[in-house]
C-alpha positions in Angstrom: -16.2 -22.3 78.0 -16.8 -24.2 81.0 -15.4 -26.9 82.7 -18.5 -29.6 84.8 -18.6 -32.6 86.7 -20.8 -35.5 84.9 -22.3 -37.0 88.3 -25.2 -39.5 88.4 -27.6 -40.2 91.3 -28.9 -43.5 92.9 -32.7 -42.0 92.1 -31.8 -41.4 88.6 -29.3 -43.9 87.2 -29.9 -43.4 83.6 -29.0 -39.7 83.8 -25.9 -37.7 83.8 -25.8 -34.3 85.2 -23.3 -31.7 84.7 -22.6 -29.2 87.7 -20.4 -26.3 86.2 -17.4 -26.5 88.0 -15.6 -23.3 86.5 -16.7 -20.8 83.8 -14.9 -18.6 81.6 -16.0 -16.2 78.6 -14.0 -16.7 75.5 -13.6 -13.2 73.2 -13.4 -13.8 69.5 -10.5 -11.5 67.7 -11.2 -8.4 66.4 -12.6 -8.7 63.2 -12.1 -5.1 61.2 -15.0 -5.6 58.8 -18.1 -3.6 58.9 -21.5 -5.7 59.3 -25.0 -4.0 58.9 -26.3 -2.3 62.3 -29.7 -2.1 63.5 -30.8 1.0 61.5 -29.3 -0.9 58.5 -26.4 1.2 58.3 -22.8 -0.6 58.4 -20.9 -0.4 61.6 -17.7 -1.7 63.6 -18.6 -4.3 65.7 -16.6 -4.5 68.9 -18.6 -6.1 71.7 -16.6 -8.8 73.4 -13.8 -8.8 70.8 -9.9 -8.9 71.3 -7.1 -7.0 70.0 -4.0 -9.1 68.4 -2.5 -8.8 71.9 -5.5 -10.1 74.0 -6.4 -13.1 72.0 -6.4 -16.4 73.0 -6.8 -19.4 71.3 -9.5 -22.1 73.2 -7.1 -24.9 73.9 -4.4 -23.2 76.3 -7.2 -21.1 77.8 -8.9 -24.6 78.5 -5.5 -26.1 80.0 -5.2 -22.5 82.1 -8.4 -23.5 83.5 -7.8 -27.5 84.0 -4.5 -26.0 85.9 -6.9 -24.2 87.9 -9.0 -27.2 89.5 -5.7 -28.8 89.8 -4.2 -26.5 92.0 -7.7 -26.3 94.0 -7.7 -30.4 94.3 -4.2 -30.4 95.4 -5.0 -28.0 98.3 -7.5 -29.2 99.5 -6.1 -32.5 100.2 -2.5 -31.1 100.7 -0.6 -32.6 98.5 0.5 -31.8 94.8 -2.1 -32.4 92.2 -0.2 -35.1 90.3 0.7 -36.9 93.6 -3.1 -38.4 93.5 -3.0 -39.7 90.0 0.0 -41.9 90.1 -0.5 -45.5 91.5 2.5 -47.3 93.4 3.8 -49.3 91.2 4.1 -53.5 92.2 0.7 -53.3 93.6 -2.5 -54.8 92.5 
């Protein structure tokens, strides 16, 4: 999983690019089934997997990691991260 920034450039403005911003590796569950190893011979296959306890579902590992770059917008210009997206109402 990964969350980018789409940013296009006055050189290029028919293309998008997408600079990774923040990357995280997503572990599937444990699956108990055996599946054939390289000699052929069936095997428990554990690489990158998650117990019941460890696993995660994509969407509130994605909102852990959109909390993330909130908290590091919201430092950097030193206020709270929701302060910037609300507009002054009676304006316009």
């Amino acid at each position: 999983m990964s969350l980018s920034l789409h940013v296009s450039f006055a050189f290029a403005p028919h293309k998008v690019w997408a600079l990774p911003i923040l990357v995280r590796l997503y572990r599937t569950r444990k699956n108990p089934k055996l599946a054939p190893g390289r000699s052929g011979k069936l095997e428990r296959k554990q690489i990158g997997q998650a117990t019941d306890e460890q696993y995660r579902t994509r969407p509130p590992l994605a909102l852990e990691m959109i909390q993330i770059i909130a908290r590091w917008a919201g430092a950097r210009k030193g206020q709270s991260p929701r302060q910037d997206m609300v507009q002054p109402s009676g304006e316009g």
